[in-house]
mmCIF file of the C-alpha atoms, coordinates in Angstrom:
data_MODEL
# 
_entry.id   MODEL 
# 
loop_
_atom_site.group_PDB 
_atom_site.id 
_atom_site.type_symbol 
_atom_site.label_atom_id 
_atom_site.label_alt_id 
_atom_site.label_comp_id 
_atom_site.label_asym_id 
_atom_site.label_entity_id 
_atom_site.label_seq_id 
_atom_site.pdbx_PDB_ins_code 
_atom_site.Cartn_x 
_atom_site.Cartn_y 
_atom_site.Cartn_z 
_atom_site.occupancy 
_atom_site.B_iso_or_equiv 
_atom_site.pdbx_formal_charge 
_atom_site.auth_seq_id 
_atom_site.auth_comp_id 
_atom_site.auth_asym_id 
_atom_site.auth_atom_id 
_atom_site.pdbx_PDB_model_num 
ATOM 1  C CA . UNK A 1 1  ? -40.192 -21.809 -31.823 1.00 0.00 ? 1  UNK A CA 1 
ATOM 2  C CA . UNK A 1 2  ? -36.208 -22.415 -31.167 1.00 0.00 ? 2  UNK A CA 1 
ATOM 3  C CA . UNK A 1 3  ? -35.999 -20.323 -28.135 1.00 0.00 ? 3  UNK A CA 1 
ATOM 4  C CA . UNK A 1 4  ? -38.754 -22.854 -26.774 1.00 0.00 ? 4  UNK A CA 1 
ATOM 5  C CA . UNK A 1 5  ? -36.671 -26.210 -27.625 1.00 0.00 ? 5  UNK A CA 1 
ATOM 6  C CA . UNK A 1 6  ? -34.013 -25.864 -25.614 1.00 0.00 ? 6  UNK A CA 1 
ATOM 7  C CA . UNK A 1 7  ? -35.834 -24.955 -22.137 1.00 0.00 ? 7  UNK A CA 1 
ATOM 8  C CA . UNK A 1 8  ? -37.939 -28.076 -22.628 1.00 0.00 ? 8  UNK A CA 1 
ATOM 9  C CA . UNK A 1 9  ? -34.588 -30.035 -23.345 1.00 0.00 ? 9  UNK A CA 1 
ATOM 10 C CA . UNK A 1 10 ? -33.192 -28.335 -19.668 1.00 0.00 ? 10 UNK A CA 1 
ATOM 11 C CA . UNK A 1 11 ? -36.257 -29.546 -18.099 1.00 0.00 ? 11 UNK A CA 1 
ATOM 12 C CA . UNK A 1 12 ? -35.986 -32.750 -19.584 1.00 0.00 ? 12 UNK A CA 1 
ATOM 13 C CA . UNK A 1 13 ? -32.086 -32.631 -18.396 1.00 0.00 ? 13 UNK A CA 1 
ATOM 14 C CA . UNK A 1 14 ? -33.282 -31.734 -15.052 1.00 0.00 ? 14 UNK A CA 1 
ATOM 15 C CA . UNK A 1 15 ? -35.740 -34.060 -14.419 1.00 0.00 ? 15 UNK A CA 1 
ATOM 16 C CA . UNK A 1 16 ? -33.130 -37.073 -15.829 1.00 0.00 ? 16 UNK A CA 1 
ATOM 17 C CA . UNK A 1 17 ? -30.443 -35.572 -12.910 1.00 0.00 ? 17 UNK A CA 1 
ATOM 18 C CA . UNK A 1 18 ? -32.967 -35.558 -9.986  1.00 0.00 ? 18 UNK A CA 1 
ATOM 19 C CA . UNK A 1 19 ? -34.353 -39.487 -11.453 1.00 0.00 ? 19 UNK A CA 1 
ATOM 20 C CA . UNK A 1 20 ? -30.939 -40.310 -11.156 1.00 0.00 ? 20 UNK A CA 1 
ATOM 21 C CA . UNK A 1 21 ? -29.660 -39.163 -8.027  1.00 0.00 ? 21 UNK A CA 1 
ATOM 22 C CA . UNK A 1 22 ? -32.985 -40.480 -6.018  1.00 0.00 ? 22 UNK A CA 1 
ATOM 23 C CA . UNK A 1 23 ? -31.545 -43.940 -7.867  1.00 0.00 ? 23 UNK A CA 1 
ATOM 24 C CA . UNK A 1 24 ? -28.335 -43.506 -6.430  1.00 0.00 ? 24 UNK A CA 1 
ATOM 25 C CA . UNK A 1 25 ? -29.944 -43.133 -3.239  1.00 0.00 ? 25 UNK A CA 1 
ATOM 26 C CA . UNK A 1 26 ? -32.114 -45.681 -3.025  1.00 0.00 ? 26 UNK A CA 1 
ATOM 27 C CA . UNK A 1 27 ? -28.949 -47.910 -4.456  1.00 0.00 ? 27 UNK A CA 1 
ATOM 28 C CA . UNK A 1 28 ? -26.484 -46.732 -1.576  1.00 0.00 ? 28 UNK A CA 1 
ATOM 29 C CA . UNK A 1 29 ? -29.154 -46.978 0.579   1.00 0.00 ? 29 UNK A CA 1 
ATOM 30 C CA . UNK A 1 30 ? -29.733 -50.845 -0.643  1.00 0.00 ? 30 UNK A CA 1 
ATOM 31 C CA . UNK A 1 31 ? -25.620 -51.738 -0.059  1.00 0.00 ? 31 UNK A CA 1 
ATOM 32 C CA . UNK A 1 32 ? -25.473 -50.103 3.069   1.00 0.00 ? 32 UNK A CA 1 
ATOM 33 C CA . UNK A 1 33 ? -28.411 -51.003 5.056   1.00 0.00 ? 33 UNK A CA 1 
ATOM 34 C CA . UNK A 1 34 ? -29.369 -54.602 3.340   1.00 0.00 ? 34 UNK A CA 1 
ATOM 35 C CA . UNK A 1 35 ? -26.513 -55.642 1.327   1.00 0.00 ? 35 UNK A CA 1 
ATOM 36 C CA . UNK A 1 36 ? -23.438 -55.397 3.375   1.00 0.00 ? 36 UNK A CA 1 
ATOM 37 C CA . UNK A 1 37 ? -25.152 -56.400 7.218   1.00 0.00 ? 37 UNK A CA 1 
ATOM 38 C CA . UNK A 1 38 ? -25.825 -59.743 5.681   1.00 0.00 ? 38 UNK A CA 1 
ATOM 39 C CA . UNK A 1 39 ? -22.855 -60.414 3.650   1.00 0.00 ? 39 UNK A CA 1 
ATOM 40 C CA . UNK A 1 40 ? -20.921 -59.186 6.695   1.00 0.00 ? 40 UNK A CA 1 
ATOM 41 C CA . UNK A 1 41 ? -23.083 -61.900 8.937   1.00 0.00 ? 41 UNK A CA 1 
ATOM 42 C CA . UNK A 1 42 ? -21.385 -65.100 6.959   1.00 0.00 ? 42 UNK A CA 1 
ATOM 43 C CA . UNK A 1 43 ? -17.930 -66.610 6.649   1.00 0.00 ? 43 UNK A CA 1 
ATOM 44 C CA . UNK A 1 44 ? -17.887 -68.869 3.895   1.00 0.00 ? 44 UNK A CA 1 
ATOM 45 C CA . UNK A 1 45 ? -17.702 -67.625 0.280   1.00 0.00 ? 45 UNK A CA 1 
ATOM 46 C CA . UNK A 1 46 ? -20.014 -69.276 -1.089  1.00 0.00 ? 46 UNK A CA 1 
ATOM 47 C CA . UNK A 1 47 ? -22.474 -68.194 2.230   1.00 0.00 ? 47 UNK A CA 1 
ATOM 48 C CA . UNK A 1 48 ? -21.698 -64.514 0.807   1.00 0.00 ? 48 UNK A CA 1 
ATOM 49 C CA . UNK A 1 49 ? -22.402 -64.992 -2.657  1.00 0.00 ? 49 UNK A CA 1 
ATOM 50 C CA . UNK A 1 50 ? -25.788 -66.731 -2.126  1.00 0.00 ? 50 UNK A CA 1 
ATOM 51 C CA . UNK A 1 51 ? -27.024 -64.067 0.704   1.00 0.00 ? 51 UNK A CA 1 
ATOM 52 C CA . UNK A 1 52 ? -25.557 -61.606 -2.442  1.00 0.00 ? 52 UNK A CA 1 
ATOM 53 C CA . UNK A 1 53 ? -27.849 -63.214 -4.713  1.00 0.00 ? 53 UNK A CA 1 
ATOM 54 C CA . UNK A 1 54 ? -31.279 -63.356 -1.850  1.00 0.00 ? 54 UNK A CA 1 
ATOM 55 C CA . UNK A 1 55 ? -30.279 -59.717 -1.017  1.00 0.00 ? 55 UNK A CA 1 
ATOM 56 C CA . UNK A 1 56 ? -30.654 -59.040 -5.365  1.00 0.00 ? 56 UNK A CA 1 
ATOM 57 C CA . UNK A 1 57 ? -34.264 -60.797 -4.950  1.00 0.00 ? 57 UNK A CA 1 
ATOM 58 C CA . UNK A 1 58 ? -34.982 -58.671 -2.008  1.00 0.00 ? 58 UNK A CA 1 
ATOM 59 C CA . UNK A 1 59 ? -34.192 -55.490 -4.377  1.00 0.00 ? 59 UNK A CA 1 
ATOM 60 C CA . UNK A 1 60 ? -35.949 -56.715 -7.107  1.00 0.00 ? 60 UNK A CA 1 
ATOM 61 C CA . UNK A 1 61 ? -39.395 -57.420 -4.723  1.00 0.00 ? 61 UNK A CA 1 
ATOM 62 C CA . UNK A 1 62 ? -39.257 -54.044 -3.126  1.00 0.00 ? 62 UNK A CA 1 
ATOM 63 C CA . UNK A 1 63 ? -38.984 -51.899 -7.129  1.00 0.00 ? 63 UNK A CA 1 
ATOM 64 C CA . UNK A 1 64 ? -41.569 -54.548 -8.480  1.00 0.00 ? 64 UNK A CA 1 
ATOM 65 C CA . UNK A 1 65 ? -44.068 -53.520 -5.122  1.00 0.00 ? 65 UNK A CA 1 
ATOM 66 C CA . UNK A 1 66 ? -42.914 -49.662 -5.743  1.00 0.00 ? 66 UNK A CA 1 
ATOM 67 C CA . UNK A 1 67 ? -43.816 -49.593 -9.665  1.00 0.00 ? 67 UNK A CA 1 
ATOM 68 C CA . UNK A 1 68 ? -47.171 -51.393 -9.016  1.00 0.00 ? 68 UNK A CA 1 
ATOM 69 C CA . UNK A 1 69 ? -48.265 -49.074 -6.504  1.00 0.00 ? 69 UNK A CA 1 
ATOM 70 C CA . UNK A 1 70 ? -46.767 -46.200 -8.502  1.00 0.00 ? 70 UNK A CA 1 
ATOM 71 C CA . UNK A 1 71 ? -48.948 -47.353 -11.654 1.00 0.00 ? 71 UNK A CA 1 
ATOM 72 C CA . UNK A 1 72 ? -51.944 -48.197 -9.073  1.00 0.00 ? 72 UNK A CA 1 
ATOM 73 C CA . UNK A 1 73 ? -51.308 -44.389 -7.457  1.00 0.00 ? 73 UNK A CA 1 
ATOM 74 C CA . UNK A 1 74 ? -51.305 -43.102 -11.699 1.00 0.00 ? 74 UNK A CA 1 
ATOM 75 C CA . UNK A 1 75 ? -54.146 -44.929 -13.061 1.00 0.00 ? 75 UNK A CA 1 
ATOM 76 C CA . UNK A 1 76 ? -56.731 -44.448 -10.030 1.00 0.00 ? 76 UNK A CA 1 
ATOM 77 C CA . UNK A 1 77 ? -55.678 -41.010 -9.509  1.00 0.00 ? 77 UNK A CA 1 
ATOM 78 C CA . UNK A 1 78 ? -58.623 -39.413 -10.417 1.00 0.00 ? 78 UNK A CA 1 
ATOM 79 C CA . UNK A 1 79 ? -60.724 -40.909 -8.078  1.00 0.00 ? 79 UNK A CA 1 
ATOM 80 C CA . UNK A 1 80 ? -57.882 -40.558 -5.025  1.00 0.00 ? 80 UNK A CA 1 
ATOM 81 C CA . UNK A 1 81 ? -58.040 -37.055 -5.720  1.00 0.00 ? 81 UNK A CA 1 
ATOM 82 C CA . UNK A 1 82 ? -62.156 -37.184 -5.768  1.00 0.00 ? 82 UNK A CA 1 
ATOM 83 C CA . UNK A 1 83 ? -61.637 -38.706 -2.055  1.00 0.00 ? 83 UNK A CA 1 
ATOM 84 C CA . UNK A 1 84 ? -58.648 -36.290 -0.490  1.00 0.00 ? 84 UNK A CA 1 
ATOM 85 C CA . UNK A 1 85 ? -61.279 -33.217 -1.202  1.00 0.00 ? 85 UNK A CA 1 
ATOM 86 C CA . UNK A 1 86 ? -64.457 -34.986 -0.012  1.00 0.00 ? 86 UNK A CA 1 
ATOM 87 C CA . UNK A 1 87 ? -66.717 -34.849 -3.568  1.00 0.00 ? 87 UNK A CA 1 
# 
């Protein structure tokens, strides 16, 4: 039973690493095609820090849409699955 514990830990590790470096993806991603175009596209401070603060709703819309259809995906998978092979 201890030679079991720590390969589900690694796994666990694993899992945690890849999680995190699709975040950091989807995070440089965010800055670099979203965030900077439109602070770059104003002049006035306080212009940047409220396109800062839309561009922060923007983020927040597209992981709220992402974990419902996640969860949708999860709870109806059963019946997606039923439909892909045609019973």
């Amino acid at each position: 039973m201890a030679g079991v514990l720590p390969l589900a830990l690694e796994r666990i590790e694993n899992e945690y690493l890849l999680f995190g470096i699709a975040g950091l993806v989807a995070v440089v991603a965010f800055v670099g095609l979203i965030l900077v175009p439109a602070v770059s596209s104003y002049g006035r401070i306080w212009e940047k820090a409220v396109v800062s603060l839309v561009s922060v709703f923007v983020l927040a819309a597209l992981v709220l849409v992402g974990v419902v259809l996640g969860l949708a995906v999860v709870y109806y998978y059963n019946d997606i699955a039923s439909l892909l092979n045609g019973s």
